[in-house]
C-alpha positions, -999 to 999 in steps of 0.1 A, spaced: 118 -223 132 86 -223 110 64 -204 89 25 -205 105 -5 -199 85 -2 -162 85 37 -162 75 48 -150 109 81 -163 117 77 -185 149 98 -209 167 74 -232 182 36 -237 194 23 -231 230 0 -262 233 -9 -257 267 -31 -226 255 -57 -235 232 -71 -201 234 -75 -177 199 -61 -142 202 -69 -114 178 -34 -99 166 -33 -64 154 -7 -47 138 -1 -18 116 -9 -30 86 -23 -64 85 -49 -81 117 -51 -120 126 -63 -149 153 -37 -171 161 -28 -192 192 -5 -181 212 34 -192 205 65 -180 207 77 -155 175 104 -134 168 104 -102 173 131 -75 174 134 -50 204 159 -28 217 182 -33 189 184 -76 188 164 -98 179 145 -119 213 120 -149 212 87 -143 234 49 -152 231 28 -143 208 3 -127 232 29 -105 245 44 -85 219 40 -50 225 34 -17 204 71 -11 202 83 -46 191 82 -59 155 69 -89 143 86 -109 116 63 -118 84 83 -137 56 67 -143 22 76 -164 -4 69 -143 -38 89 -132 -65 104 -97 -59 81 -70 -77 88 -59 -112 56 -42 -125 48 -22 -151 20 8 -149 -11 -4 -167 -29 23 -189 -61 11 -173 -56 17 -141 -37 49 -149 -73 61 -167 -96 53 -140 -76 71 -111 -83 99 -133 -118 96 -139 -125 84 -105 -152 117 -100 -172 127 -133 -203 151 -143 -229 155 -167 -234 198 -170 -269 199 -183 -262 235 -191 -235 227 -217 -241 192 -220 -208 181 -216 -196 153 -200 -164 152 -180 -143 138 -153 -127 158 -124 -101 161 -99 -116 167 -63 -97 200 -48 -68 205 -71 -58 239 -79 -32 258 -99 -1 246 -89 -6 209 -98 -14 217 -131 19 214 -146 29 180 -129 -3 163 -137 -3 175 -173 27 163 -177 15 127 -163 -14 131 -191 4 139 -214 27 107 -210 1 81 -204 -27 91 -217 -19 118 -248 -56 126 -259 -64 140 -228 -64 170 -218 -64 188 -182 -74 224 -174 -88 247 -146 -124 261 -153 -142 276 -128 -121 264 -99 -131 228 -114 -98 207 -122 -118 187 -153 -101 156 -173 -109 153 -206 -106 128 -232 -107 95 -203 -130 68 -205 -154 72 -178 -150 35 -163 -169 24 -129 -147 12 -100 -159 -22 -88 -143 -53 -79 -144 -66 -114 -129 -33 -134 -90 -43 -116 -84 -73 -106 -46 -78 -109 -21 -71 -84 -1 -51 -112 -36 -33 -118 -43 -26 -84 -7 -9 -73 -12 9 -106 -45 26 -93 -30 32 -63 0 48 -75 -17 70 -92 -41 80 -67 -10 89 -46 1 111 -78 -38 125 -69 -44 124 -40 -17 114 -19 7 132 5 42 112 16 64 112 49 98 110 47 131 112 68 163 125 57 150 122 21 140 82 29 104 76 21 85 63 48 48 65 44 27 74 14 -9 87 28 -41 85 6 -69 106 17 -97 99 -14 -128 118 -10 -165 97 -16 -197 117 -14 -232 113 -29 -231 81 -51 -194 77 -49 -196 65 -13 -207 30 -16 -169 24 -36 -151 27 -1 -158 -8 -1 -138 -16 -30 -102 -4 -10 -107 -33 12 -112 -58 -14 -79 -49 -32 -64 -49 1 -73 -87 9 -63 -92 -33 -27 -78 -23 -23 -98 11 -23 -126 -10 5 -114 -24 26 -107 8 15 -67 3 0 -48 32 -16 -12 32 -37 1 57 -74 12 48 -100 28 70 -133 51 63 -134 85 85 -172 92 79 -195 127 85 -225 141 72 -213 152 41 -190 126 26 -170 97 36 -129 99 34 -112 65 27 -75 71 39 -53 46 28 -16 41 48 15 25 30 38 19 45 53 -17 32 90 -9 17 87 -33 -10 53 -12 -24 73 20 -14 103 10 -35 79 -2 -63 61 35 -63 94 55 -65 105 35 -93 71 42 -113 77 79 -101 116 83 -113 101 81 -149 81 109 -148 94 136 -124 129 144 -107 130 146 -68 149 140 -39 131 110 -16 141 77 -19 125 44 -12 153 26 7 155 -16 19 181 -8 38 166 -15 69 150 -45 57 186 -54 44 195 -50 78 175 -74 94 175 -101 68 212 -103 79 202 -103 112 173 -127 106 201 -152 85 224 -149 115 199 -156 143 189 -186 123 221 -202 116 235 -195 157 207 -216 164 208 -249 136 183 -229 117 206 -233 85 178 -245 60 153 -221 72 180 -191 66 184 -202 27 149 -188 25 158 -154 38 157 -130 9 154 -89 18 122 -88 -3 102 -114 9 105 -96 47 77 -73 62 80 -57 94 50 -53 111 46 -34 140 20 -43 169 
C-alpha cells in the first residue's frame, strides 16, 4: 500500500500498461497509469484498476498536512466586499457594491461589517446594495496569496454570494455563483489559480465559468468536509443556525481505511491514517 504522486491511495502499479489515462473526479482531475486503488462501493471497501472506477465509487486521496486552524484575515474579508465598485460622475462618489442583494440581507451583512470592518458602512440606495468605507483593492494573483487568505475570500464570498445544501441539518455543499461583467471578467481566471494554490494544500473546490453575452458566472462547488468544517466554524462567530459541518463520515472510513490496512500487513501505512488528512473524491 502506497501513496502515488497525486496522494491516491493504491496498492500496486500495473506495469503491463504503460498507457496515461485522464482521471476525473468531482473535485480534483489527473493522468495516471493505470493501477489498482482503493475505492469503496456498496458499503466496503474493494481493490480494482484505476481505469475502472466508476461514477458511483470513491476514490481514496490521503494528505499529509496539519489539520486546519485558521483565522479570517481582515484582507480578504475587505476585498470580498469590494469585489464590484463605481465611480457616479453625477455625485462624484466613489463606492463599492454588492451585485443583486436586496432588503433582507441587510441586517446579516451589517452585522458582518460591523464586526470586521467597523468604518464601514452598508445601505440600500436606489435598489444598489453600496459598501462604504472599504479599500477598493484589485483581485489578482498577487493581492492573496496564502491559503489562510484565500479560504478567507472565499468564505466570505459564500456570506455574498453563496447558497449551501444540506441534509438533515449536515452541510454538504456550499455553492458560489460570482457574477463578472464588463471589466470584471477577465478575474475568472484568478479562481483557478487559488484553486491549484489550495491543492497544494490537500484542498479541493470545484471552479468552472458558465459564459453568455452579457457577463460571465464563475460558480465555484465545495464540497471538501475539512473546508466545510473550517467555514462553519468561521460562521458560529457571527450568526446562530442550525447546519453543521460534520467528519463523521470521514471518521467512518478512516476506521475503515485503518482496518483494511492492518487485515492485510498494512500496519505502518495505517499509523498515517488521521480523519483530516482523507478526501473522498468521487469519479
Amino acid at each position: 500500500m502506497y501513496l502515488d504522486q497525486h496522494n491516491i491511495i493504491c496498492l500496486w502499479q500495473t506495469e503491463q500498461n504503460p498507457k496515461i489515462f485522464d482521471i476525473q473526479t468531482n473535485v480534483y482531475s489527473f493522468s495516471s497509469q493505470d493501477k489498482t486503488v482503493l475505492v469503496y462501493h456498496k458499503n466496503q471497501i474493494k481493490h480494482m484498476q484505476l481505469k475502472d472506477v466508476s461514477q458511483k465509487m470513491i476514490l481514496y486521496y490521503l494528505h499529509k498536512h496539519p489539520e486546519l486552524a485558521l483565522q479570517i484575515d481582515a484582507e480578504a474579508f475587505s476585498l470580498a466586499f469590494s469585489l464590484f465598485s463605481w465611480f457616479d460622475e453625477n455625485t462624484w462618489e466613489s463606492y463599492s457594491f454588492l451585485y443583486k442583494k436586496w432588503q433582507q440581507d441587510l441586517p446579516f451583512l451589517s452585522s458582518v461589517l460591523q464586526k470586521y470592518l467597523p468604518d464601514a458602512t452598508l445601505g440600500l440606495d436606489w435598489y444598489i446594495c453600496k459598501v462604504r468605507g472599504v479599500q477598493d483593492v484589485a483581485l489578482d494573483w498577487k493581492t492573496l496569496r496564502s491559503p489562510s487568505q484565500i479560504l478567507s475570500f472565499l468564505y466570505w464570498l459564500a456570506c455574498v454570494y453563496g447558497t449551501r445544501q444540506e441534509k438533515w441539518w449536515v452541510l454538504q455543499t456550499i455553492k458560489i455563483h460570482v457574477p463578472l461583467f464588463g471589466i470584471y471578467e477577465s478575474q475568472a481566471t484568478v479562481f483557478v489559480w487559488f484553486q491549484e494554490v489550495l491543492l497544494e494544500r490537500g484542498l479541493f473546490y470545484a471552479v468552472r465559468k458558465n459564459e453568455n453575452d452579457d457577463w460571465t458566472i464563475v460558480e465555484i462547488t465545495i464540497t471538501d468536509q475539512e473546508l466545510l468544517t473550517q467555514f462553519v466554524k468561521w460562521h458560529e462567530s457571527l450568526a446562530t443556525f442550525t447546519w453543521i459541518a460534520t467528519n463523521d463520515l470521514v471518521e467512518y472510513h478512516a476506521k475503515l481505511l485503518v482496518a483494511y490496512a492492518q487485515d492485510n500487513w498494512f500496519a505502518n501505512f495505517a499509523c498515517n491514517i488521521h480523519p483530516h488528512c482523507i478526501k473522498l473524491l468521487k469519479k
